[in-house]
N, CA and C of each residue as an Amber inpcrd file, in Angstrom:
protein
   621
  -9.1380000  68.0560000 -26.3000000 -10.3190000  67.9040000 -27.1460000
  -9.8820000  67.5360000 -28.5610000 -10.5850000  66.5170000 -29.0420000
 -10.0760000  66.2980000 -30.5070000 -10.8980000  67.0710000 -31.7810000
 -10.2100000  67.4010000 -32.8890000 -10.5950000  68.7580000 -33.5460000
 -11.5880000  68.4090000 -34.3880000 -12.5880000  69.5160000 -34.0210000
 -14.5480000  68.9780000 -35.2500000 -13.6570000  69.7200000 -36.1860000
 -14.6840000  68.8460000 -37.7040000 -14.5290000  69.8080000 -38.8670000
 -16.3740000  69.9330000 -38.7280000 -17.0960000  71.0480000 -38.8020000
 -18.0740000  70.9000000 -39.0920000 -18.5090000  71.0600000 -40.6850000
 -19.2720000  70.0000000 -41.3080000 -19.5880000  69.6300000 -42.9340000
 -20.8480000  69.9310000 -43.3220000 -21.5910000  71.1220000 -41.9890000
 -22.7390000  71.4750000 -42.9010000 -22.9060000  72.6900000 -43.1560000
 -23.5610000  72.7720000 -44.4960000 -23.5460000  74.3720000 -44.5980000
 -24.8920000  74.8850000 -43.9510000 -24.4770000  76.4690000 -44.0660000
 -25.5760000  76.6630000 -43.2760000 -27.1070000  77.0590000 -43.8140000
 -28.0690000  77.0190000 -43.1800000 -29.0140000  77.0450000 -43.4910000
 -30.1170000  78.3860000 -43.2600000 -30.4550000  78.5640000 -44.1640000
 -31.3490000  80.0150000 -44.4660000 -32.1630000  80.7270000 -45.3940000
 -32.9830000  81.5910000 -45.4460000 -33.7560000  81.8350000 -46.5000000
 -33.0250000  81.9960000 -48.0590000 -31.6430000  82.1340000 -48.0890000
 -31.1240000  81.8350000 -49.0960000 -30.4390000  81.0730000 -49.6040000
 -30.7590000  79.8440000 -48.6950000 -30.1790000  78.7200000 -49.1170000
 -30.2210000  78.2030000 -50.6150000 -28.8180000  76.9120000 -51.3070000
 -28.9180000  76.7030000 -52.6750000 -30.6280000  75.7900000 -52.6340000
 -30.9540000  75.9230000 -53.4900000 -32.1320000  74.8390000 -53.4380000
 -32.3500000  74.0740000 -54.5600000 -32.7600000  72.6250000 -54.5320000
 -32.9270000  71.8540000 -55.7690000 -34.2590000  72.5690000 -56.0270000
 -34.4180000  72.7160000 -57.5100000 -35.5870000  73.3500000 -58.2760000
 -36.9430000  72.8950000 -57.4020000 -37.9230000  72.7190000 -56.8640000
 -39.2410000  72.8730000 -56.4890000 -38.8820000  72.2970000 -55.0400000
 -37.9390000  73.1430000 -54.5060000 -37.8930000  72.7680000 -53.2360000
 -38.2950000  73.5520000 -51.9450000 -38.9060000  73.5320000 -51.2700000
 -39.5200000  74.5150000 -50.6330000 -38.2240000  75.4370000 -49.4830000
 -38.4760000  76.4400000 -49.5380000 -37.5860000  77.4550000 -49.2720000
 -37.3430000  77.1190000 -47.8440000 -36.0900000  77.2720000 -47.4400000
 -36.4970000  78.0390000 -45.7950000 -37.3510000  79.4260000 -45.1450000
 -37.7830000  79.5020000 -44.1900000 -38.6580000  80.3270000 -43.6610000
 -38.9780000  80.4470000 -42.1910000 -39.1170000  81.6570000 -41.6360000
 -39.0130000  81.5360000 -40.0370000 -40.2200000  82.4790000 -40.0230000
 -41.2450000  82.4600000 -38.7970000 -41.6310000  83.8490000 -38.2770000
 -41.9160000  83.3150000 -36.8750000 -41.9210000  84.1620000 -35.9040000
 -42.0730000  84.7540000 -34.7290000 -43.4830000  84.0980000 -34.3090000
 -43.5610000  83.0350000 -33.0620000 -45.2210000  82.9290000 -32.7240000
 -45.4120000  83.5600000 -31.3130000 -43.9560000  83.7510000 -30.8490000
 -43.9240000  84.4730000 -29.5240000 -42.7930000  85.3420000 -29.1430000
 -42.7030000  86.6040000 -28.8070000 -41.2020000  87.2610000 -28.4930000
 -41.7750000  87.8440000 -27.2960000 -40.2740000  87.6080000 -26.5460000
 -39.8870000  88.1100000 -25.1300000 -40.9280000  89.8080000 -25.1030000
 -41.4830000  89.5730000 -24.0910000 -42.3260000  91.2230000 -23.5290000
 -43.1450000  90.7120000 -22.1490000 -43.4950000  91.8890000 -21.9410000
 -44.2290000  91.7920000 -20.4210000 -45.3910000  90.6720000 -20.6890000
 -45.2850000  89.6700000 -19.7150000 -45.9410000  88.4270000 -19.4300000
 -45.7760000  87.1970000 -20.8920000 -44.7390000  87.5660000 -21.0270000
 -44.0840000  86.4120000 -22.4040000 -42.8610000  86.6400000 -22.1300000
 -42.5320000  85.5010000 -21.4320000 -40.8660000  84.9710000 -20.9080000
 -39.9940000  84.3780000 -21.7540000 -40.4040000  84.3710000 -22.8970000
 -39.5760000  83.4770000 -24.1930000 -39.8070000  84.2400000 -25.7350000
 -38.9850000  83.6550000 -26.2890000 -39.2770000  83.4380000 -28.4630000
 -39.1490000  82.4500000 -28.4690000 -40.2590000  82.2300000 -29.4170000
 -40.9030000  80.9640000 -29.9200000 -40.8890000  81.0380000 -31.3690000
 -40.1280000  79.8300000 -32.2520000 -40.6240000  80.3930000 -33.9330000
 -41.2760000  79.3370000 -34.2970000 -41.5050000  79.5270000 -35.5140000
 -42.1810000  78.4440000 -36.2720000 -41.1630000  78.2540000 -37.6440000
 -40.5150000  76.9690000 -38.2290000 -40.3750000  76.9830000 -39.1120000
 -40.4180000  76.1050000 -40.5030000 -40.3400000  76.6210000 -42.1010000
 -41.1180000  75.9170000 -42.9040000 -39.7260000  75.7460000 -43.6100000
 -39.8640000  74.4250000 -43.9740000 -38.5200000  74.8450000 -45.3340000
 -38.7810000  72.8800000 -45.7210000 -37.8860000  72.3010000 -47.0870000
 -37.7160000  71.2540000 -47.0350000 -36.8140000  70.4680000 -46.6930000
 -36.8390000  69.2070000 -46.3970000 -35.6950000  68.6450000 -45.3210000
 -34.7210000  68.4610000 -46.2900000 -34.7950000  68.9130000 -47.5340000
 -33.6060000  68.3890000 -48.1490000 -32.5240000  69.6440000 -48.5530000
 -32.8380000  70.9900000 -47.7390000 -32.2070000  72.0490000 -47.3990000
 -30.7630000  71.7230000 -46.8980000 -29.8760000  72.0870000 -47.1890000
 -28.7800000  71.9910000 -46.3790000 -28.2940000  70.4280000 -45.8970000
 -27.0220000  69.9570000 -45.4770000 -26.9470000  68.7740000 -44.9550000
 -27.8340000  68.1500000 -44.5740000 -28.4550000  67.2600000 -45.6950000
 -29.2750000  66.4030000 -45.0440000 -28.8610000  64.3860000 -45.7240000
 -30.0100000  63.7030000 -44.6560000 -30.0240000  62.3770000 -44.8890000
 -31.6320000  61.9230000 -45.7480000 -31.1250000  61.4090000 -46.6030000
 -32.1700000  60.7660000 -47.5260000 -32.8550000  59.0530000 -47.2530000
 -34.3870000  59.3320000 -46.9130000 -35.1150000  58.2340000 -46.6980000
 -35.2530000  57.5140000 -47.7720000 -35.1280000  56.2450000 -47.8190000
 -35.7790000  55.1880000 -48.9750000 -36.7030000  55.7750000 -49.3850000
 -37.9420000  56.0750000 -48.3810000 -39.3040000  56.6020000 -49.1260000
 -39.1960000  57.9480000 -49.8400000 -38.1630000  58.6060000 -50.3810000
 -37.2920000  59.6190000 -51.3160000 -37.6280000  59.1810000 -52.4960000
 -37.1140000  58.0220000 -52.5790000 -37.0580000  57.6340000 -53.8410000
 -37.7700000  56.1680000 -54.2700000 -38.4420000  55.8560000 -52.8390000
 -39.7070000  54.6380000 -53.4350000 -41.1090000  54.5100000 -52.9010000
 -41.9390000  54.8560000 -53.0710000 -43.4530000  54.5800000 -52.3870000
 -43.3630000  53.3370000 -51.5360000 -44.0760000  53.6640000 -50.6760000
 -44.1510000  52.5890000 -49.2310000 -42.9750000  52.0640000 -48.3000000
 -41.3980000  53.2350000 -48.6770000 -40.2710000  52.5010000 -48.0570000
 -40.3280000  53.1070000 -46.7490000 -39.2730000  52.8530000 -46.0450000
 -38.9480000  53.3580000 -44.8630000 -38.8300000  55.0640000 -44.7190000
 -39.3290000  55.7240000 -43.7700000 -39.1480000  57.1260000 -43.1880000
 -37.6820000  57.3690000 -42.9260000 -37.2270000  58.5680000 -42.5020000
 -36.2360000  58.5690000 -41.9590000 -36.3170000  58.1250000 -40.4520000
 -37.3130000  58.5940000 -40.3340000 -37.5020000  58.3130000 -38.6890000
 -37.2230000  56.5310000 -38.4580000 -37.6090000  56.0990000 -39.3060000
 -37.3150000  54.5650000 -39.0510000 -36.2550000  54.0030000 -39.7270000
 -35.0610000  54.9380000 -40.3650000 -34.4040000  53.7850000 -40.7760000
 -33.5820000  53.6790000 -39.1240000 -32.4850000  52.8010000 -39.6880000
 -31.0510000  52.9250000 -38.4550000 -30.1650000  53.4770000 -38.2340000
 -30.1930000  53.8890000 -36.8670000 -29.0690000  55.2680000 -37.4860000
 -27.2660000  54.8880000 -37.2200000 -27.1120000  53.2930000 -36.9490000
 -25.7900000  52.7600000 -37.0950000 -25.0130000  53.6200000 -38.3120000
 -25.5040000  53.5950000 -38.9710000 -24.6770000  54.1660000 -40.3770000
 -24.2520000  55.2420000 -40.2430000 -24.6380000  56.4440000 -39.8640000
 -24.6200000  57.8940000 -39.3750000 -23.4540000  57.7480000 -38.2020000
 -22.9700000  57.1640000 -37.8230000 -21.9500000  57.5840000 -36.4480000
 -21.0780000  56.2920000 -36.6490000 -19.2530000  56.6440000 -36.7810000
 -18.5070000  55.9470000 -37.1850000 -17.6270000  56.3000000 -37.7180000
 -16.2640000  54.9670000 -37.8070000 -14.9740000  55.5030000 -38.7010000
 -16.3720000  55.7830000 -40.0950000 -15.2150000  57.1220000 -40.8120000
 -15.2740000  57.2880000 -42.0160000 -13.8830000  58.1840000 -42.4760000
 -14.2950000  57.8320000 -44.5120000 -12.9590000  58.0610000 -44.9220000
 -13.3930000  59.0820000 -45.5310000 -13.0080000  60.5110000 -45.8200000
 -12.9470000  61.5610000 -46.8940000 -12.0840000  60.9330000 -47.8220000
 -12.7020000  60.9660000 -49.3670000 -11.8320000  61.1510000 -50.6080000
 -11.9250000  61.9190000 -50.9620000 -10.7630000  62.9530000 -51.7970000
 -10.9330000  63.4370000 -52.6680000 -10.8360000  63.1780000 -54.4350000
 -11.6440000  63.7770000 -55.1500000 -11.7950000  63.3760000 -56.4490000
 -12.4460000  64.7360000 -56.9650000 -11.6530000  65.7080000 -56.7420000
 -11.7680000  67.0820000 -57.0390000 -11.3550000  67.1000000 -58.4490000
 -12.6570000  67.5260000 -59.5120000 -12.4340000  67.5210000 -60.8810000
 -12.1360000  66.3480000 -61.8390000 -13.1210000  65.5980000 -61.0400000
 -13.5650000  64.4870000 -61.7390000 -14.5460000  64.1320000 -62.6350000
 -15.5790000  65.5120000 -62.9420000 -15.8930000  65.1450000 -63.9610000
 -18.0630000  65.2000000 -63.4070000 -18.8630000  65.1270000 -64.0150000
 -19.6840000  64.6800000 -63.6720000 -20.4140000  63.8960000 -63.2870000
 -19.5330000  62.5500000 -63.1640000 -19.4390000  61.3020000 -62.2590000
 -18.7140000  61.1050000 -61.6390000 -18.6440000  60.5620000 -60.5270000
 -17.4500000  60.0520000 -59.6540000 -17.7710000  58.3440000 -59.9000000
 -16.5930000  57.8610000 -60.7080000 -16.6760000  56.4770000 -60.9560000
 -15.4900000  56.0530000 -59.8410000 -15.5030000  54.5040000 -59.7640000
 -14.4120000  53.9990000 -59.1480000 -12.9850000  54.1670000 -58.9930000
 -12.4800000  54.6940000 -60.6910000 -11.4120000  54.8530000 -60.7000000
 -10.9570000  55.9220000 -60.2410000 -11.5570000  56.7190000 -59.8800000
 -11.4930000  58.2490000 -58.9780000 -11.2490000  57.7630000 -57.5950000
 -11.9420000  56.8140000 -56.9160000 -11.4960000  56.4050000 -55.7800000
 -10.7220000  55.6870000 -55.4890000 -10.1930000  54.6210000 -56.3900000
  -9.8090000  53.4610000 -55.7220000  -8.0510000  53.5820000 -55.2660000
  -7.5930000  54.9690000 -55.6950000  -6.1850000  55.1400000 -54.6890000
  -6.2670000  55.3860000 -53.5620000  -7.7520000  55.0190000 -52.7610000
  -7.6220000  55.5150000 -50.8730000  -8.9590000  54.5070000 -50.1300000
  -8.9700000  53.6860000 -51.2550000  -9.4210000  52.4240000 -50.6170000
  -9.1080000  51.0860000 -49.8900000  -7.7980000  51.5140000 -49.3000000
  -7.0710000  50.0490000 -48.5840000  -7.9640000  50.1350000 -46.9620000
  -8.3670000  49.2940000 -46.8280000  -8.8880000  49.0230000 -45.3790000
  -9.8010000  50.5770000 -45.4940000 -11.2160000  50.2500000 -46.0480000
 -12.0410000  51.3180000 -46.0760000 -13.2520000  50.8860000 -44.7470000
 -13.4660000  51.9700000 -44.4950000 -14.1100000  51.9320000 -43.1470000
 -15.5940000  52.0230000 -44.3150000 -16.7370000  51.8030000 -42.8780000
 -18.2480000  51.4270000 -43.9330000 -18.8880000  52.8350000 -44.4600000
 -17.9400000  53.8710000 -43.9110000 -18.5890000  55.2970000 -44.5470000
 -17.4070000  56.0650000 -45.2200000 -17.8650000  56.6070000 -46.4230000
 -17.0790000  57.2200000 -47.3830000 -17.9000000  58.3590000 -48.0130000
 -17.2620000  59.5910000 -47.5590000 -17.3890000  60.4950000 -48.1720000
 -16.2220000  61.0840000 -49.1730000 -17.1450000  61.7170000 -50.2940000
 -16.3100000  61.9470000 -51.6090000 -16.9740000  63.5930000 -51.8380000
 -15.4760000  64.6630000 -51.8700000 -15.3380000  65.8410000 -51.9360000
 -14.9130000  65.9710000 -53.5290000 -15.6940000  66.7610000 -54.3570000
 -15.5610000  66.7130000 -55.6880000 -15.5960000  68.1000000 -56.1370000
 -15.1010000  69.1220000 -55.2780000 -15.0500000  70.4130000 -55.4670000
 -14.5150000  71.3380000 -54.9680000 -13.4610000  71.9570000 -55.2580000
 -12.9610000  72.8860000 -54.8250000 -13.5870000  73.8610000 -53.6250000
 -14.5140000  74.7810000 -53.5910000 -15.4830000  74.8280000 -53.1710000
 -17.1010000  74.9680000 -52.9350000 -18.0070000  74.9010000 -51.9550000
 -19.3580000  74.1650000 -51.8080000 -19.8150000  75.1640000 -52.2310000
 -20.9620000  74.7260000 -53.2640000 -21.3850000  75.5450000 -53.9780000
 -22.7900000  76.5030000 -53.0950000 -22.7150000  78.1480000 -52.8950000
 -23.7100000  79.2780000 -52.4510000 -24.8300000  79.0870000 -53.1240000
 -25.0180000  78.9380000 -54.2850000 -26.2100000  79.3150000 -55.3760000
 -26.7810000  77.7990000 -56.2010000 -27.1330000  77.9150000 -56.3060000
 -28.2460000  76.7600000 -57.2610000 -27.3580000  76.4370000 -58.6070000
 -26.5960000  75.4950000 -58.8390000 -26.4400000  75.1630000 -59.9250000
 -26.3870000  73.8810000 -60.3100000 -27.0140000  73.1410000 -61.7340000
 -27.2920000  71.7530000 -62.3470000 -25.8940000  70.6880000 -62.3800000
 -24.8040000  71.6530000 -62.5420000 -23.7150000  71.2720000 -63.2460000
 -22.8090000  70.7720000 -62.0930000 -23.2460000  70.0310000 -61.3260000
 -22.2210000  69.3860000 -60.0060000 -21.9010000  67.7430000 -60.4690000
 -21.3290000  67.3480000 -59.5220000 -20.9350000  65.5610000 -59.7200000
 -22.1610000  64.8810000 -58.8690000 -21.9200000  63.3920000 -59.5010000
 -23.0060000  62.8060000 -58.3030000 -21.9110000  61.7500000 -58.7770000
 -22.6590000  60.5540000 -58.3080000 -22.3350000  59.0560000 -58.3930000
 -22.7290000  58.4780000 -59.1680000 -21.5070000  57.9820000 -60.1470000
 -22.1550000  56.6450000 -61.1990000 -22.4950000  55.4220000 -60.1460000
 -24.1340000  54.9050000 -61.1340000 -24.3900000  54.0580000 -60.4770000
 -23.5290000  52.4590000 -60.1010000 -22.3930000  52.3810000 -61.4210000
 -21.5180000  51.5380000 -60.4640000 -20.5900000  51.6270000 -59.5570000
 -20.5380000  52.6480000 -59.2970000 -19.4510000  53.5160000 -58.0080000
 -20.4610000  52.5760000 -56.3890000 -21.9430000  53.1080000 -56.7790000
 -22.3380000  52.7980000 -55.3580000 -22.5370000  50.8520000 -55.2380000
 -22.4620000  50.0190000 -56.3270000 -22.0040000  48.7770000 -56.1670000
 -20.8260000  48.1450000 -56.1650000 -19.9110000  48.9000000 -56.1590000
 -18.5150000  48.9900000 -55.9300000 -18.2390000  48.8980000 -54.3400000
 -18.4090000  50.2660000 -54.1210000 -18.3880000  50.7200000 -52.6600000
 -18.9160000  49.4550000 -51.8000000 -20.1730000  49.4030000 -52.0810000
 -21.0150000  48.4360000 -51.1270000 -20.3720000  47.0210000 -51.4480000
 -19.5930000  46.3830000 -52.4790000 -18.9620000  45.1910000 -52.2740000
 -17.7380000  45.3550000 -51.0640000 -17.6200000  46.5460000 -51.2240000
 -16.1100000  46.7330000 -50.1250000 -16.4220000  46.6680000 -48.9230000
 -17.6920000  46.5090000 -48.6860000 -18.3870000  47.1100000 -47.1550000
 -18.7690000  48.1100000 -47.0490000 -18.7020000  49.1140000 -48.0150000
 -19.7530000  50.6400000 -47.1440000 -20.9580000  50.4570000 -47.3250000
 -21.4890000  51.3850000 -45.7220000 -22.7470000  51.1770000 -45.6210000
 -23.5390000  52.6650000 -45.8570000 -23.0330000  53.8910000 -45.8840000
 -23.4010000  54.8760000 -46.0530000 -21.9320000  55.6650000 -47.0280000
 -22.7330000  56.7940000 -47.6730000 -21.7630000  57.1220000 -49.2100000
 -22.6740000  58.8290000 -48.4540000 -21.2510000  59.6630000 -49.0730000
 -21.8370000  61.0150000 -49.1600000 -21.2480000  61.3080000 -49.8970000
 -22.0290000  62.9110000 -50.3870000 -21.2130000  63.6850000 -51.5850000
 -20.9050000  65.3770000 -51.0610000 -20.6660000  65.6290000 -51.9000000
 -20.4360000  67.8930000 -50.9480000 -20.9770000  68.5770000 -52.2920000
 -21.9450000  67.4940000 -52.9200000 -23.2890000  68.1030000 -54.2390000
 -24.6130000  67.7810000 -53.3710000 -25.7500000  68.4780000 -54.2620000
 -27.1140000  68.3810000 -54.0340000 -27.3240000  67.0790000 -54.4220000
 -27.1990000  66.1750000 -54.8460000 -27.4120000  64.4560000 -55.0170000
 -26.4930000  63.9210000 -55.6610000 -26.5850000  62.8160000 -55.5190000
 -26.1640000  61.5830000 -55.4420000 -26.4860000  60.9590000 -57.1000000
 -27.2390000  61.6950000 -57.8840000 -27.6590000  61.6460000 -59.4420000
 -27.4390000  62.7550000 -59.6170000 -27.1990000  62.7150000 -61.1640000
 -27.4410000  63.7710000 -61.9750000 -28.5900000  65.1640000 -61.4770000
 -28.7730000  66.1940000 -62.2810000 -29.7830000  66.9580000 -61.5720000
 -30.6040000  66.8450000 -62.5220000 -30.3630000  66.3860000 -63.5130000
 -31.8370000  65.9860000 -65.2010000 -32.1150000  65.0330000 -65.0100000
 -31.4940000  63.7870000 -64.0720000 -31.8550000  62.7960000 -63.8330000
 -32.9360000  61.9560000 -63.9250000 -34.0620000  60.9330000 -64.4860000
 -35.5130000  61.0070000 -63.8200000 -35.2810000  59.4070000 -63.3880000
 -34.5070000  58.6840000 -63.6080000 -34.1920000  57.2940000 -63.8230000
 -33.7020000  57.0370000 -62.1380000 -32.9470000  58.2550000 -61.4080000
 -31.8630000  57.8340000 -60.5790000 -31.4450000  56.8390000 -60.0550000
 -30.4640000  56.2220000 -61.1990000 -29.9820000  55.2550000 -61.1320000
 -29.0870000  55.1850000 -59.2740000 -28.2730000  55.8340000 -59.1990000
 -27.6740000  55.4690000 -57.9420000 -28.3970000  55.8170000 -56.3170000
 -29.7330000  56.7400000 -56.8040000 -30.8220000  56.8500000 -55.4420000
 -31.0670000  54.6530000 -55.4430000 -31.6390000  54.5160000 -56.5040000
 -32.6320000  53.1650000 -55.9090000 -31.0870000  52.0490000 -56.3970000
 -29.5780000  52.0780000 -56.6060000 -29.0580000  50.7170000 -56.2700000
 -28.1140000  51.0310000 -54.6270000 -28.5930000  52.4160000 -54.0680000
 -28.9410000  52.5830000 -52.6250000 -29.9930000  51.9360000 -52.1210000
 -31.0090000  51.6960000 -52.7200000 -32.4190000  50.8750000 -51.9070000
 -31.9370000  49.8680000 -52.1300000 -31.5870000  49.3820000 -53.8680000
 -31.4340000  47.8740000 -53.6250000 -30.6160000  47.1980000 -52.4560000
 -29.1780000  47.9900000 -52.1540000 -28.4320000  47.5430000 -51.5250000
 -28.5240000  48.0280000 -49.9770000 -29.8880000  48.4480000 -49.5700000
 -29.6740000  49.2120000 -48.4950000 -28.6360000  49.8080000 -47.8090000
 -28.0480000  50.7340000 -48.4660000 -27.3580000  52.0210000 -47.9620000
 -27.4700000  53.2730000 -47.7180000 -27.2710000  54.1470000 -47.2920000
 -28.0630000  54.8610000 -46.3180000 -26.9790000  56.3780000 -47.0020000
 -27.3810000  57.5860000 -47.4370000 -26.5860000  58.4280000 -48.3920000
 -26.9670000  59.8420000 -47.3010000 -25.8750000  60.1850000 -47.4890000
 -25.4630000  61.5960000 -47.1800000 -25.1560000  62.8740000 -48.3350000
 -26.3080000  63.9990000 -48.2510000 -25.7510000  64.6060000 -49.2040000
 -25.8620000  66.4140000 -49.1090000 -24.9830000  66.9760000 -49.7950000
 -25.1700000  68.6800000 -49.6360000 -23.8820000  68.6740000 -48.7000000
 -23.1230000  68.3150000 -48.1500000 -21.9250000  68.1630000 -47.5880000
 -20.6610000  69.5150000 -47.6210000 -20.4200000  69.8880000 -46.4910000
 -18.9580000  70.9410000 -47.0890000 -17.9230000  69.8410000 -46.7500000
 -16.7900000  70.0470000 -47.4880000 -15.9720000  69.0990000 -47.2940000
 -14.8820000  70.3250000 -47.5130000 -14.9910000  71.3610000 -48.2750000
 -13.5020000  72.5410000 -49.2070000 -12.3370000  72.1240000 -47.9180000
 -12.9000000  72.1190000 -46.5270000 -11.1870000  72.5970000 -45.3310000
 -11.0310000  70.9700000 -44.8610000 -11.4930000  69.5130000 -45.2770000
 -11.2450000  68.5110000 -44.7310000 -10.0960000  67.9190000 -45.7180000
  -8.9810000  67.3980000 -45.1710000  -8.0860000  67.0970000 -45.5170000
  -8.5840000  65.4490000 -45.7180000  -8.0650000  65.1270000 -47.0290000
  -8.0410000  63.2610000 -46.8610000  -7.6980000  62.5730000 -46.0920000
  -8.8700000  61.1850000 -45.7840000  -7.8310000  60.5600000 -44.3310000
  -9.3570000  60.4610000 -43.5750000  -9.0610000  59.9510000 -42.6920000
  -9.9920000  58.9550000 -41.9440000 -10.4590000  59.8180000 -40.3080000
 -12.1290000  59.4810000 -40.4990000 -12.4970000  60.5460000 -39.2730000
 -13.3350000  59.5810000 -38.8720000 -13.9870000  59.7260000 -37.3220000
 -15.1960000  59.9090000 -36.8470000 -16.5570000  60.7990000 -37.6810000
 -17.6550000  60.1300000 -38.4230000 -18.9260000  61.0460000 -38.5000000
 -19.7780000  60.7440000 -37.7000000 -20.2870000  62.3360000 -37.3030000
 -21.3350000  61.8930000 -36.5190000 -22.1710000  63.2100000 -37.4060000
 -23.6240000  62.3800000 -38.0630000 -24.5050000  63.1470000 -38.9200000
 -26.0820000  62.0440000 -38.3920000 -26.5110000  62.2620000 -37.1740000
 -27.6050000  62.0340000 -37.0790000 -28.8820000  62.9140000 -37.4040000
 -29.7520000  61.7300000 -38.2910000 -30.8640000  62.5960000 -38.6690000
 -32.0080000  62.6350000 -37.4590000 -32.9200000  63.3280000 -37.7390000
 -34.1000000  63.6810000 -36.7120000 -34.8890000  62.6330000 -36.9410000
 -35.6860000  62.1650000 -35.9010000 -36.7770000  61.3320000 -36.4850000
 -37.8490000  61.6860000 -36.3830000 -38.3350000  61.9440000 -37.5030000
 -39.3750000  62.7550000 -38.6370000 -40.1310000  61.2090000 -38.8430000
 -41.0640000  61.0790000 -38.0800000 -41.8040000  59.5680000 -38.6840000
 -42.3620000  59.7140000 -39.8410000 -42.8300000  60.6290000 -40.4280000
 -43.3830000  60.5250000 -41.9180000 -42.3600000  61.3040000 -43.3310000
 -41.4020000  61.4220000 -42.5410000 -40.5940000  62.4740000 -43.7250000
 -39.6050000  61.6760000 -44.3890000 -39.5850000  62.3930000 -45.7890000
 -38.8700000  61.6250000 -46.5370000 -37.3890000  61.3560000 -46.5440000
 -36.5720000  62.7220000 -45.4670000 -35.1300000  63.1620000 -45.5600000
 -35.3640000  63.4630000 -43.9180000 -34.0240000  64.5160000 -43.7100000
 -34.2040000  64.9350000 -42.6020000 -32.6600000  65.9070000 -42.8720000
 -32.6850000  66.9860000 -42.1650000 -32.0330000  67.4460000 -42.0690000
 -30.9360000  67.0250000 -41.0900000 -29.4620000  67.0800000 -41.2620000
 -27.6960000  66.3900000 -39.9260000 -27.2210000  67.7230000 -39.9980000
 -26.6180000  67.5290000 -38.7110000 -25.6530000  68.5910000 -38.6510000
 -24.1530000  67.9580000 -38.3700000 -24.2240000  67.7700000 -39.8470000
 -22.7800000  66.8840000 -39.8760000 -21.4600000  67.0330000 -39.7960000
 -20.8830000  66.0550000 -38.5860000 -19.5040000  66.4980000 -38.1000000
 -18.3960000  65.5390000 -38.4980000 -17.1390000  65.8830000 -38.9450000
 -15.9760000  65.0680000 -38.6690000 -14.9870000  65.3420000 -37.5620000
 -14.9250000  64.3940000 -36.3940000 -13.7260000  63.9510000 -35.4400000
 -12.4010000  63.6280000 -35.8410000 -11.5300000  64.1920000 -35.7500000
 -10.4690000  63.3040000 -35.5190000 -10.6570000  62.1760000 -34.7280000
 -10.0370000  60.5860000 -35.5410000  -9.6690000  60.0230000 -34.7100000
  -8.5760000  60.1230000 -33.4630000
């Protein structure tokens, strides 16, 4: 068997959450007893809880669902970088010592380790990092932060030159036990026809 790293954290009523994000939440609509053969739950939370994939319509009125984008991008070589303490951007020059023959997915680990609690002060992506990338061929970019912008952000510059360039972003990521170097991801989202994200339960393969 070749060895999973699994890259999502887990998910629960105390999960980190971006500020007005709706919590996780479970209750009970059915438990095991005489003439009830099962548990059944119900649950509420937002898809952008924990490892998830971000829809165009995230960040533009009238774009694509998750349910409809493609999920080519999500399953494939990909490369872990690291660029641990880089700063509150991850620009190019942070990457470009592990860019020879880059596969179309690149994930970038920018932290020692994934952060438990809610905090503003993580990395995202300068927006010329993600027109960089995408001249090289990637088609999907992740991070092991809550986005891909700033968290004061209102402009997000590198959410929409993802729309422009249709690329497809991964984010909330554990990466702390993946060593640099080139994997199999497989982070398929759900298809949620009207939702804006979706929650992956995202894996790295050894090749």
């Amino acid at each position: 068997m070749k060895k999973l790293w699994d890259i999502s954290p887990p998910i629960a009523p105390d999960s980190p959450l971006f500020p007005g994000d709706e919590p996780y939440s479970q209750r009970w609509t059915a438990r095991i007893a005489p003439g009830c053969p099962v548990n059944l739950s119900a649950i509420t939370m937002s898809p952008h809880i924990g490892a998830h994939a971000d829809a165009p319509l995230h960040y533009a009125d009238g774009e694509r669902t998750i349910g409809q984008v493609d999920l080519t991008p999500y399953l494939g070589p990909c490369r872990v970088i690291h660029a641990i303490g880089c700063g509150p951007l991850v620009r190019p020059e942070h990457l470009a010592h592990a860019v020879n023959a880059l596969p179309p997915r690149v994930l970038v680990r920018t932290c020692q380790k994934a952060p438990t609690a809610w905090s503003g002060a993580f990395a995202s992506y300068a927006s010329e990092t993600i027109d960089w990338l995408a001249s090289l061929g990637v088609k999907l970019v992740g991070i092991d932060s809550q986005s891909v912008d700033p968290a004061d952000s209102k402009t997000l510059d590198s959410h929409h030159r993802l729309l422009a360039l249709d690329l497809r972003v991964l984010e909330n990521l554990v990466l702390d036990d993946v060593p640099a170097g080139d994997y199999e991801l497989i982070a398929l989202p759900l298809k949620l026809t009207t939702a804006d994200a979706s929650p992956v339960r995202a894996v790295l393969r050894e090749l």
